[in-house]
PyMOL CGO cylinders between C-alpha atoms (Angstrom):
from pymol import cmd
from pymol.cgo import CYLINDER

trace = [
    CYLINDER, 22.54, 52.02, -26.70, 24.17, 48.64, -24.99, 0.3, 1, 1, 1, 1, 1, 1,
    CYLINDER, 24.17, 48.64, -24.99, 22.39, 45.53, -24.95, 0.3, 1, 1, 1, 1, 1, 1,
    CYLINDER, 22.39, 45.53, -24.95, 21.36, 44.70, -21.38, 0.3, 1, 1, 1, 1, 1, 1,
    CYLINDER, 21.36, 44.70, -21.38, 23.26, 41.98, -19.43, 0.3, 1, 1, 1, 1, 1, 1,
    CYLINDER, 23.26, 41.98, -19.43, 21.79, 38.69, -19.20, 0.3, 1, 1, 1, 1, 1, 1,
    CYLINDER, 21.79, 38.69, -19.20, 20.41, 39.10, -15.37, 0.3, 1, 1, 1, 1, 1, 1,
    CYLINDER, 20.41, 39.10, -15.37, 18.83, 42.41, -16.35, 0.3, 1, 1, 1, 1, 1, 1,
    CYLINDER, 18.83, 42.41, -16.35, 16.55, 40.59, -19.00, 0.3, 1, 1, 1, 1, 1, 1,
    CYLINDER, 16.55, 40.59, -19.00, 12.68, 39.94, -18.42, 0.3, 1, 1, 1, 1, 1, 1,
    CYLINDER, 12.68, 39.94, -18.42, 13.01, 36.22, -16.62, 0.3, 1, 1, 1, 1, 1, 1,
    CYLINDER, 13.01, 36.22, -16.62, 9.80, 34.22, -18.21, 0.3, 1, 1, 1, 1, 1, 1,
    CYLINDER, 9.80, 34.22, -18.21, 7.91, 37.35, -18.65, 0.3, 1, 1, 1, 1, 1, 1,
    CYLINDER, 7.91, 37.35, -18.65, 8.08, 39.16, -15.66, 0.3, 1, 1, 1, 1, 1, 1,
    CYLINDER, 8.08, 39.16, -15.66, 8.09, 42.95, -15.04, 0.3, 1, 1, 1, 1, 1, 1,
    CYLINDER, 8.09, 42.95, -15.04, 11.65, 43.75, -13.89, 0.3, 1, 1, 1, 1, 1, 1,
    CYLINDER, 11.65, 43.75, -13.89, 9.83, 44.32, -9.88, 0.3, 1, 1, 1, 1, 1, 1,
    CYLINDER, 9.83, 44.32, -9.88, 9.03, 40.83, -9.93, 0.3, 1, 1, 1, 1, 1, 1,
    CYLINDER, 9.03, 40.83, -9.93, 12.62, 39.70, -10.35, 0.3, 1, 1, 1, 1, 1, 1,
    CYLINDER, 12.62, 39.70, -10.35, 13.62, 39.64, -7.05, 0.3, 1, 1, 1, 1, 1, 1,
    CYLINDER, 13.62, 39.64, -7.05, 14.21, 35.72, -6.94, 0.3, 1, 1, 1, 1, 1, 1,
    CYLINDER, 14.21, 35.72, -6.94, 17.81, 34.34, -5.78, 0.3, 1, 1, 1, 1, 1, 1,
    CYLINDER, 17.81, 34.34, -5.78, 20.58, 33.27, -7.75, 0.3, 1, 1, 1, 1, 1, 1,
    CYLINDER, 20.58, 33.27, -7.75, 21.98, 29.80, -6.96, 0.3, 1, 1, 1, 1, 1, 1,
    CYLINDER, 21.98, 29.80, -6.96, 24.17, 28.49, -5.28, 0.3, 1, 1, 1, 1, 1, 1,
    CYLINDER, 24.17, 28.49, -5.28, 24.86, 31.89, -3.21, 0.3, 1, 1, 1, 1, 1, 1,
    CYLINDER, 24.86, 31.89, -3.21, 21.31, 32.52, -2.32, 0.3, 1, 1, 1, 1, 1, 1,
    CYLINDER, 21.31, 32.52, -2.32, 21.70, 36.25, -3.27, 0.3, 1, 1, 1, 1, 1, 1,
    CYLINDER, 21.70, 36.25, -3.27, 19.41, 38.31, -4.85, 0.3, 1, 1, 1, 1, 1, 1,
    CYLINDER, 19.41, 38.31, -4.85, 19.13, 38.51, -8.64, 0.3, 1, 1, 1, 1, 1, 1,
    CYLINDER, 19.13, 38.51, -8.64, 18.51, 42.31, -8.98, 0.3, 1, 1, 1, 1, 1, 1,
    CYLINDER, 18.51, 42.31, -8.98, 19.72, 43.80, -5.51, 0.3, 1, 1, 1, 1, 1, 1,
    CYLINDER, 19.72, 43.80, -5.51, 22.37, 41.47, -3.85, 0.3, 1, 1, 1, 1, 1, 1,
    CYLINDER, 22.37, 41.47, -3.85, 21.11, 41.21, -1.36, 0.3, 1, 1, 1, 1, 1, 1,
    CYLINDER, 21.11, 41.21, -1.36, 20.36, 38.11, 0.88, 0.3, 1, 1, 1, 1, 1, 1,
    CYLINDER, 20.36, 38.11, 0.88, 17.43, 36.30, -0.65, 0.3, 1, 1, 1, 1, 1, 1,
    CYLINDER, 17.43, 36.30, -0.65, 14.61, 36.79, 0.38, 0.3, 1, 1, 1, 1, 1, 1,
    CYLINDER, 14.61, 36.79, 0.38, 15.38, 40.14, -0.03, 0.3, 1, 1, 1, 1, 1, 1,
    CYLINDER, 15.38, 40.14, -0.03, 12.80, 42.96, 1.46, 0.3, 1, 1, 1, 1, 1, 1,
    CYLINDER, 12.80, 42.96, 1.46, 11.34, 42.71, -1.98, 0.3, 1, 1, 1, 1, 1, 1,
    CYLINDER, 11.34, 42.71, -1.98, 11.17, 39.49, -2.28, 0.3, 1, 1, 1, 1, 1, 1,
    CYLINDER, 11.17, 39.49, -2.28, 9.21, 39.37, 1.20, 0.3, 1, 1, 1, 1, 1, 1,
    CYLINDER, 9.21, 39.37, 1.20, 6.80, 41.52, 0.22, 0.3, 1, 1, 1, 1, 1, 1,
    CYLINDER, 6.80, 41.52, 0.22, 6.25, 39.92, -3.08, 0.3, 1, 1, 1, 1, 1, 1,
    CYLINDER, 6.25, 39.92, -3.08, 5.78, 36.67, -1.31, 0.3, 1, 1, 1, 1, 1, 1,
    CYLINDER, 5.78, 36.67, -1.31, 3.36, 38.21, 1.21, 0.3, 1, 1, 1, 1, 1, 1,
    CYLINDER, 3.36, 38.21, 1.21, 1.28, 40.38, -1.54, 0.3, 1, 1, 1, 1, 1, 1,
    CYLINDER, 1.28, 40.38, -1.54, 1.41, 36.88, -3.81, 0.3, 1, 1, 1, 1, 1, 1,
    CYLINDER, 1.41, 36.88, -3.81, 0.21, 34.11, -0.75, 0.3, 1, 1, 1, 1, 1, 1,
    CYLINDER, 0.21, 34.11, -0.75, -2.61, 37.11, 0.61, 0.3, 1, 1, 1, 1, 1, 1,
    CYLINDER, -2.61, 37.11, 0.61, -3.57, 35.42, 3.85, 0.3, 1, 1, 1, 1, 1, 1,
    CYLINDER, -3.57, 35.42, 3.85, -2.32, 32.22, 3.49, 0.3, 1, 1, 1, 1, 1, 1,
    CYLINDER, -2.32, 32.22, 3.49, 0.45, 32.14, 5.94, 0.3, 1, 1, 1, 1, 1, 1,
    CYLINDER, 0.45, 32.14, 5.94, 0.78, 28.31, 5.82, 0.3, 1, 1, 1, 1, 1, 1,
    CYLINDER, 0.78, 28.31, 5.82, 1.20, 28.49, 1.89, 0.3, 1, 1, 1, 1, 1, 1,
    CYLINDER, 1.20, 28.49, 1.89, 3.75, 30.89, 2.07, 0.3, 1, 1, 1, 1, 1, 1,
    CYLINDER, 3.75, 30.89, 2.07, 6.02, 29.21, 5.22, 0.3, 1, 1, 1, 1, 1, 1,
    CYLINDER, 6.02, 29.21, 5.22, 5.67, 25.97, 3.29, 0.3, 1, 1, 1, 1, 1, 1,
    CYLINDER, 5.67, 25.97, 3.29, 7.00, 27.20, 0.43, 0.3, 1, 1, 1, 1, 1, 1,
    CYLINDER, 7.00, 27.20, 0.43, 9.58, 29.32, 2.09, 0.3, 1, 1, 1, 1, 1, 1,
    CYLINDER, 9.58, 29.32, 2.09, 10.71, 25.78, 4.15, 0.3, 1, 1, 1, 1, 1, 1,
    CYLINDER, 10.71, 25.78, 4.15, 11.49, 24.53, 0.91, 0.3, 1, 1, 1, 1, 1, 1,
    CYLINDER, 11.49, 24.53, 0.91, 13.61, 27.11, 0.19, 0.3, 1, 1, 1, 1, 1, 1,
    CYLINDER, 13.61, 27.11, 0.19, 15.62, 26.87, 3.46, 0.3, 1, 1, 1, 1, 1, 1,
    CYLINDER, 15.62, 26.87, 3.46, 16.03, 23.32, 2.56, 0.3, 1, 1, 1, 1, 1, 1,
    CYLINDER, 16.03, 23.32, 2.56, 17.17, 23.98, -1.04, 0.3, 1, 1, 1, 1, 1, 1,
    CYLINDER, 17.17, 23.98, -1.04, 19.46, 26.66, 0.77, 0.3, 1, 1, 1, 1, 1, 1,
    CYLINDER, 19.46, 26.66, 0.77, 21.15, 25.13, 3.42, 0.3, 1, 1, 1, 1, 1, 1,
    CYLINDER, 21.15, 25.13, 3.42, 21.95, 22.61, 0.60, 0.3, 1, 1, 1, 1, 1, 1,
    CYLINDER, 21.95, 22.61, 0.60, 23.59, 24.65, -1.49, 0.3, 1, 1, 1, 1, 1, 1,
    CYLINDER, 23.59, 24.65, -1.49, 25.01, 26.87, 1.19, 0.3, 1, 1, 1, 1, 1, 1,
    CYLINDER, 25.01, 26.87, 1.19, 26.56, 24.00, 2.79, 0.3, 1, 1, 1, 1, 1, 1,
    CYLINDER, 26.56, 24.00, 2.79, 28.14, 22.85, -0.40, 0.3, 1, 1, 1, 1, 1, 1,
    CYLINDER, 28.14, 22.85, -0.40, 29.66, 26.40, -0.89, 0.3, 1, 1, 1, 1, 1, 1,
    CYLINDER, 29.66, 26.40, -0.89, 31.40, 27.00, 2.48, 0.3, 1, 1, 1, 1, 1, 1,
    CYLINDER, 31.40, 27.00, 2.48, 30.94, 23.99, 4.64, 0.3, 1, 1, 1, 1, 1, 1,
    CYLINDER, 30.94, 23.99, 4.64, 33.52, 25.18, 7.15, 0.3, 1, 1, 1, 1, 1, 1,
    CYLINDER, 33.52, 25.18, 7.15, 32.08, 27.09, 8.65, 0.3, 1, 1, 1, 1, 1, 1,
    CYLINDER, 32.08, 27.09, 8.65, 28.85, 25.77, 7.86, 0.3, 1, 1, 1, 1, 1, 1,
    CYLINDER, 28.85, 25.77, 7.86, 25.94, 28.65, 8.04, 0.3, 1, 1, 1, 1, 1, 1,
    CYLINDER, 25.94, 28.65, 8.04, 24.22, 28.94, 11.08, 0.3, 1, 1, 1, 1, 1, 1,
    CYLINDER, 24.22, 28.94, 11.08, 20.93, 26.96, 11.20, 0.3, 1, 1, 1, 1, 1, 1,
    CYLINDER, 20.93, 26.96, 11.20, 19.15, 30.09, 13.89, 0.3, 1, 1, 1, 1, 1, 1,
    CYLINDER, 19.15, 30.09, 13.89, 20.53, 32.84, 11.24, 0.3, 1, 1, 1, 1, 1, 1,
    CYLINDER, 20.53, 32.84, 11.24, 18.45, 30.61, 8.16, 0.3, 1, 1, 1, 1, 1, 1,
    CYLINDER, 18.45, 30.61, 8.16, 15.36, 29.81, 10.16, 0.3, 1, 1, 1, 1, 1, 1,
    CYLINDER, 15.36, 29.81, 10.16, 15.36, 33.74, 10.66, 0.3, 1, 1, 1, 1, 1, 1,
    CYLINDER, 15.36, 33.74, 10.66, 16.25, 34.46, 7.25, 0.3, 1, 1, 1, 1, 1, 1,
    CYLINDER, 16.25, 34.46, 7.25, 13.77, 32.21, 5.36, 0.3, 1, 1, 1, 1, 1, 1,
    CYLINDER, 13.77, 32.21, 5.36, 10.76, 31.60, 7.69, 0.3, 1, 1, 1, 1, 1, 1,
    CYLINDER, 10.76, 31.60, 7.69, 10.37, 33.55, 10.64, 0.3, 1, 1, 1, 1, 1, 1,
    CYLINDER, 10.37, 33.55, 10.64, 8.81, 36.50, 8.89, 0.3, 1, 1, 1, 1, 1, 1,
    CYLINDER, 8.81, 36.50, 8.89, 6.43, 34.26, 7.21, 0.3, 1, 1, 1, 1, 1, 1,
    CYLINDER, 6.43, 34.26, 7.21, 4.83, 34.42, 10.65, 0.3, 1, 1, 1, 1, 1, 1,
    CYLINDER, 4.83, 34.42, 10.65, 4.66, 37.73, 11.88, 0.3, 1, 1, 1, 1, 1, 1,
    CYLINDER, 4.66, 37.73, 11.88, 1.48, 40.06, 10.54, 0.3, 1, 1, 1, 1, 1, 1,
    CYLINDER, 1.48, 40.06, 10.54, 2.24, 42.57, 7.48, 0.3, 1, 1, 1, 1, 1, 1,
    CYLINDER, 2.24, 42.57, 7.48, 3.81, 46.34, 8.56, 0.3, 1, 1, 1, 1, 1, 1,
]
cmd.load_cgo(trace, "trace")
């Protein structure tokens, strides 16, 4: 039996489901690859805020910020396109759960 890699370990505790949080500077996510937040992610998020919307697009805000940061700093030519973020990071924060 191998020793599991590094990103497969338990991060602070958490059941491997829970691990869907993004790996810096690429913004990708830790367990699928996908662009964070991933559709797991989102509907961690949403299960973990309930009802409060505000909470959640605050938080997510911050992570656009922290984002674009790093994004910017990884390929600033051609720099990532501010419409494709917003979408990415907060414009599901607003629409009702499926």
């Amino acid at each position: 039996m191998t020793a599991p890699k590094p990103d497969q370990q338990p991060l602070h505790g958490l059941h491997p489901v829970h691990q869907h949080l993004p790996r810096r500077p690429s913004w990708l996510c830790r367990v699928c690859a996908a662009t964070w937040p991933c559709a797991c992610a989102r509907m961690l998020l949403r299960v973990e805020y309930g009802t409060d919307r505000v909470a959640l697009s605050i938080y997510m805000a911050n992570q656009l910020f922290d984002a674009t940061a790093d994004l910017l700093t990884l390929n600033p030519q051609p720099a990532p396109d501010p419409r494709e973020l917003f979408d990415r990071f907060l414009a599901w924060t607003a629409q009702p759960r499926p």
